[in-house]
C-alpha positions as CSV (number, residue, x, y, z in Angstrom):
1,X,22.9,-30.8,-8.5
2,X,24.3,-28.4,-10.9
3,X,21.5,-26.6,-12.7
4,X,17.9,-26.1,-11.6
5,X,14.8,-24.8,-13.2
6,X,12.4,-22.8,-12.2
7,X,8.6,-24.6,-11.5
8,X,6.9,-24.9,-15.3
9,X,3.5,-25.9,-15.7
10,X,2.5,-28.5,-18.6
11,X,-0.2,-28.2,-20.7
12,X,-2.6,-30.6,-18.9
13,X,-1.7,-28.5,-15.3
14,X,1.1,-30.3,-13.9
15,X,4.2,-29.0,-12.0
16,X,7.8,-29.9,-13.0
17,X,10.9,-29.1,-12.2
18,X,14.0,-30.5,-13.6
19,X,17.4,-30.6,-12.9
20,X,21.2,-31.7,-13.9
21,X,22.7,-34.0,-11.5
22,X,26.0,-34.9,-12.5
23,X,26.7,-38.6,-11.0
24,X,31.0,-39.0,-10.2
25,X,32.5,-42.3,-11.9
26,X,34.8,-44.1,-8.9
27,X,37.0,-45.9,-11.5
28,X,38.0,-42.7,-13.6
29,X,37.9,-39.2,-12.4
30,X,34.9,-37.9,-14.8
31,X,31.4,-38.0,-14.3
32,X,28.2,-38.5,-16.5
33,X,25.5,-35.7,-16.2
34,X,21.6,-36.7,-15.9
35,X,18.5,-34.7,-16.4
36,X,16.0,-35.3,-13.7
37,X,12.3,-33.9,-13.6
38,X,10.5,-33.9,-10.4
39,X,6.6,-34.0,-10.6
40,X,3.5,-32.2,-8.8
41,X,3.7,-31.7,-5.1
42,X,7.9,-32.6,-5.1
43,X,8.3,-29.8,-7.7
44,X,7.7,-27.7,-5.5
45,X,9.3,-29.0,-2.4
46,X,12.5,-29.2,-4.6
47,X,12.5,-25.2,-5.1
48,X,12.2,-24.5,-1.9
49,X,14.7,-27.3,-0.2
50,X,17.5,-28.2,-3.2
51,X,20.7,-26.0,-4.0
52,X,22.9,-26.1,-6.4
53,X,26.2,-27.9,-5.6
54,X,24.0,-29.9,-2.5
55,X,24.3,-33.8,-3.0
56,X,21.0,-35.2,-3.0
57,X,19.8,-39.0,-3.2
58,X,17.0,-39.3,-5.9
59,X,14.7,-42.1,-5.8
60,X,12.1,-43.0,-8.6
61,X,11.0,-44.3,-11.9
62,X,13.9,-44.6,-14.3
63,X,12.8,-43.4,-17.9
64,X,16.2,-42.5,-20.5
65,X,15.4,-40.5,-23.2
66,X,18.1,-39.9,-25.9
């Protein structure tokens, strides 16, 4: 993890929270940087429990945006 928000609240009342993670390449020494928003009842569990610089697993719905 290397940035997180803090919780917003979206029009229709729903918590988010997102993030950069920034995902190492194995064959080349760079890595690619993704935003990821966590939704409602996580959001909040994500301020209170995620650092920055902690490793974290994410598991979800994949949605890329460009």
């Amino acid at each position: 993890v290397t940035w997180k928000s803090d919780l917003q609240q979206t029009p229709n009342g729903r918590n988010v929270v997102n993030m950069i993670i920034s995902v190492p390449d194995k064959k080349k020494e760079t890595s690619t940087s993704y935003k990821l928003s966590v939704w409602d009842k996580q959001a909040g569990y994500v301020l209170e429990y995620i650092r920055i610089k902690q490793m974290i697993t994410a598991q979800g719905q994949l949605s890329i945006e460009h």
